[in-house]
C-alpha positions in Angstrom: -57.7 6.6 83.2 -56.9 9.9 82.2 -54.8 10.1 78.8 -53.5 13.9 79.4 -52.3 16.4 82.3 -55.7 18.1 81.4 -57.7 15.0 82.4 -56.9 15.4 85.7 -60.1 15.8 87.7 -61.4 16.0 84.8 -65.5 14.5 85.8 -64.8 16.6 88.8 -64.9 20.3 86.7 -67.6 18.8 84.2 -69.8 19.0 87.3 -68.7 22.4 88.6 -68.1 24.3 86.3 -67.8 22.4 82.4 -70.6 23.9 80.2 -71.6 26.5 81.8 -72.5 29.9 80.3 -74.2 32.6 80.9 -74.5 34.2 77.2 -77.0 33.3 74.5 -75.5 31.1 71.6 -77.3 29.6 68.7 -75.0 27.0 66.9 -75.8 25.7 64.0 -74.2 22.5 61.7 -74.7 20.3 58.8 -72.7 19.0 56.5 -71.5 19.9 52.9 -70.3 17.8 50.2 -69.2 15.5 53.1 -67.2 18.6 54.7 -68.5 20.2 58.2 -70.0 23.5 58.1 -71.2 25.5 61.1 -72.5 28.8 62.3 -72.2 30.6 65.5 -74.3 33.5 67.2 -73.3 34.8 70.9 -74.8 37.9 72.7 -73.3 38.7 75.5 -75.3 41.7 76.9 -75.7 44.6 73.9 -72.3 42.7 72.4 -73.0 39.8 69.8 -70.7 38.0 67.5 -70.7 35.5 64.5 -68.4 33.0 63.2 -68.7 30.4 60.2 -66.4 27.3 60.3 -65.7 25.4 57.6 -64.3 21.6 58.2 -62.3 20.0 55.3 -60.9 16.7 54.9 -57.8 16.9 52.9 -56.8 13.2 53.1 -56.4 10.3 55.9 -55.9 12.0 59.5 -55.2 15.2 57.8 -58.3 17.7 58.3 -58.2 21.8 57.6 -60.6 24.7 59.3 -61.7 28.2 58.2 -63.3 30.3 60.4 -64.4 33.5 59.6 -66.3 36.1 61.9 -68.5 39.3 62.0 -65.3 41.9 61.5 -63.8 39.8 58.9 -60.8 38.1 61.0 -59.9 35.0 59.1 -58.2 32.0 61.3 -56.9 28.9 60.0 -56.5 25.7 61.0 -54.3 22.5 59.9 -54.3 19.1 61.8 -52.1 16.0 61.4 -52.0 12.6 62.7 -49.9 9.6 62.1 -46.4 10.8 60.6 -45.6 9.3 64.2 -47.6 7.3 65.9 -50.0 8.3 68.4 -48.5 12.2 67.2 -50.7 14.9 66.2 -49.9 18.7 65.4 -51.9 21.5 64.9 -51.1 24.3 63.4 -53.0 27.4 63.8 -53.2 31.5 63.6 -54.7 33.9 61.9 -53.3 35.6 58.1 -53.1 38.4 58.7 -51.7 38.8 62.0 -49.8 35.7 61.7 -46.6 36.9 63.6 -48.8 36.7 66.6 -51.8 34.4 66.6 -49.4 31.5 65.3 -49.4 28.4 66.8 -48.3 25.0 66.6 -49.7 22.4 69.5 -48.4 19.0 69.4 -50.0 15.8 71.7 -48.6 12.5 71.8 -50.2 9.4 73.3 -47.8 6.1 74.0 -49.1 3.3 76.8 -49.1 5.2 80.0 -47.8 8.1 79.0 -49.1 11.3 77.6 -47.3 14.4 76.4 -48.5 18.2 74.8 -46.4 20.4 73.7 -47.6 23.9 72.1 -45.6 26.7 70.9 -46.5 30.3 70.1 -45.5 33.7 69.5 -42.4 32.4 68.2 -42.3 35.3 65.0 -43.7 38.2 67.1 -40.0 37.4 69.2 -42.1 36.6 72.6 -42.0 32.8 72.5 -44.2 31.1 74.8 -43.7 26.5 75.3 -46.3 25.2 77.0 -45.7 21.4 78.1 -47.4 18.9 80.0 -46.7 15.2 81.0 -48.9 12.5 82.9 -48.1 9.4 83.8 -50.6 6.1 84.4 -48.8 3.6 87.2 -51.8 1.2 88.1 -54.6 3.3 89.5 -52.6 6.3 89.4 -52.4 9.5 86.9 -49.0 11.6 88.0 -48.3 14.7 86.1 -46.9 18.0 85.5 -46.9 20.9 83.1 -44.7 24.2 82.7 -45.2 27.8 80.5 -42.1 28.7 79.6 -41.8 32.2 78.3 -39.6 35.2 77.2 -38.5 35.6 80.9 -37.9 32.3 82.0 -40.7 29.5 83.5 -43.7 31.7 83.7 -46.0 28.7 85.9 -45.9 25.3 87.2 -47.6 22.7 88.9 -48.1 19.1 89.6 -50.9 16.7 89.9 -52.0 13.4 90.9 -54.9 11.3 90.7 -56.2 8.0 91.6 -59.8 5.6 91.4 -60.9 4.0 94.1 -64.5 1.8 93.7 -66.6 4.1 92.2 -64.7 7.8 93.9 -62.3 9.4 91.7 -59.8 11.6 93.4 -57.4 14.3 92.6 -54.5 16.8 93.9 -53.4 19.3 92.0 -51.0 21.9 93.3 -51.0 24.8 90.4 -49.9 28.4 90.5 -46.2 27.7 90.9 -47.5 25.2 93.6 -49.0 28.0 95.4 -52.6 26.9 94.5 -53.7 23.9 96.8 -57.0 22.1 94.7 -58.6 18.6 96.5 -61.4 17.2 94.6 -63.5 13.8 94.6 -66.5 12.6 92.2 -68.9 9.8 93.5 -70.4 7.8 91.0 -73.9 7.0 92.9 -75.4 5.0 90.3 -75.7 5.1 86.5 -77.4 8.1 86.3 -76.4 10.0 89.0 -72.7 11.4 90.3 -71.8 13.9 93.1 -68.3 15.9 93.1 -66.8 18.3 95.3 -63.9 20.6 95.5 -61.5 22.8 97.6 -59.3 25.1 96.8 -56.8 26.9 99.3 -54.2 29.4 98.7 -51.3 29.0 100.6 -50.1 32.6 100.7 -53.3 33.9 101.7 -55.3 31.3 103.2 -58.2 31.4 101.3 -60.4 28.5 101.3 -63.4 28.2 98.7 -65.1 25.4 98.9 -67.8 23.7 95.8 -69.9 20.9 95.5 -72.5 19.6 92.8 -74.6 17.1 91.5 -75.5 15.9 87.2 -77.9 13.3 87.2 -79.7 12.0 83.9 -83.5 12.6 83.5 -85.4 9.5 82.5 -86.4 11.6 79.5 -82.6 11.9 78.6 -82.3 15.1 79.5 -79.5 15.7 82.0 -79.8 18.2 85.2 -76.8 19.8 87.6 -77.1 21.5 90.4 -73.8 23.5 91.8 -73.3 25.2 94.9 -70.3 27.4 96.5 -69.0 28.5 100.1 -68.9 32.1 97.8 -72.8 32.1 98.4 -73.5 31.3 94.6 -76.0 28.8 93.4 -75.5 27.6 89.9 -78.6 24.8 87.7 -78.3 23.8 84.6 -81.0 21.7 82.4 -80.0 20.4 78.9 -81.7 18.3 76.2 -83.2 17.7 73.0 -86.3 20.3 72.2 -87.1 18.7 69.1 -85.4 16.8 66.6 -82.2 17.9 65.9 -82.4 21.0 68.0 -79.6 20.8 71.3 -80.9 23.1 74.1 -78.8 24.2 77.2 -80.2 26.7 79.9 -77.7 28.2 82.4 -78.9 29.8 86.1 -76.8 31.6 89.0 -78.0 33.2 92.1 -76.0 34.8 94.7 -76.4 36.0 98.2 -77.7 39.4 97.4 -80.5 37.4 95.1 -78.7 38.8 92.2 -78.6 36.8 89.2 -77.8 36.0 85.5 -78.8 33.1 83.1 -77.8 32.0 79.8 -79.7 29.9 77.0 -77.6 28.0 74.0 -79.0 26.0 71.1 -77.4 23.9 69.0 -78.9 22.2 65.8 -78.1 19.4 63.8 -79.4 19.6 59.8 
């Protein structure tokens, strides 16, 4: 069942479209004293950028992030859980532009229901509420979320999604319901699940139309194959390349036999 608005065809955009990159990242993490350190590398064309991130665990459900990257920019972040329970708030934003990176994003979990609330740009005098809601009756997720800005409700949209054997499917109307999105994912067998989606704008009537497949190598190394009414063809292959060592390769095609790839490691000390 899904716990948020966000899990909402959910397994369906994992297939389609969760992971996939096409710029070159090397991660890498170990751990420091008991605290979680990690490194990041991305290239994107000529452009490449680092980060470090430091984890620290202050006390029970109360952790604290660092991150610093190539230019200097230092964000922080703070986490809580348990002054209420099944409450957690973040608080996050960046020194010394604090007027406009801060943020404080709250999600609460109780039974059915599941609620986030986030908040920013509150000092910089444009205020921006996001807020979401979902709903579990039986086999069915409801839900709806709203961004609320400066000028009044800035977007909206509802959702709904329900199981059935082993097809999970979903109806999302987003863009101040101006968005039509209709998705299923099959579970074929335990390695194995197929998902499909269509999206329709009801001003224009443009329909785009996806469909993929992940399946799990008997080497444990998982495959996806994703292709769109657009033309574009889309694999991925991920898996271990040696102990410790994460690899992800990304490939796209279109109709003009143009394409782009993207390779990301991540390592494990």
């Amino acid at each position: 069942m899904a716990k948020y608005f966000g899990d909402i065809a959910k397994g369906c955009k994992d297939i389609l479209s969760g992971g996939i990159s096409y710029d070159n990242k090397f991660n890498v993490s170990t751990k420091v004293g008991g605290h979680s350190v990690k490194a990041d590398i991305v290239s994107k064309g000529v452009d490449v950028t680092a980060s470090a991130t430091g984890t620290y665990a202050i006390a029970k459900d109360f952790t604290a992030d660092c991150t610093v990257n190539e230019k200097g920019d230092v964000k922080g972040t703070m986490a809580h859980a348990g002054l209420v329970k099944g409450l957690r708030t973040t608080v996050s934003g960046e020194p010394a532009n604090a007027a406009k990176t801060l943020k404080v994003a709250n999600q609460f979990l109780h039974g059915p229901v599941g609620v986030k609330l986030d908040v920013s740009g509150v000092v910089s005098g444009a205020p921006k509420v996001d807020m979401s809601a979902l709903w579990n009756v039986g086999q069915w997720s409801l839900g709806a979320e709203t961004a609320v800005g400066k000028n009044g409700v800035a977007n909206y949209a509802l959702a709904a999604q329900t199981k059935i054997d082993d097809v999970v499917a979903a109806i999302v109307l987003a863009d101040k319901l101006e968005t039509l999105k209709a998705s299923a994912t099959y579970k074929l067998d335990s390695n194995t699940s197929l998902a499909a989606e269509a999206v329709y704008k009801l001003k224009s009537r443009d329909l785009k139309v996806c469909a993929g497949v992940a399946t799990t190598l008997e080497n444990g190394h998982a495959a996806r194959a994703v292709l769109s009414s657009s033309g574009n063809a889309q694999v991925t292959y991920s898996g271990e390349v040696t102990k410790g060592l994460q690899g992800t390769a990304c490939a796209q095609v279109d109709q003009a036999l143009k394409y782009k790839y993207g390779l990301q490691f991540n390592y494990k000390m």
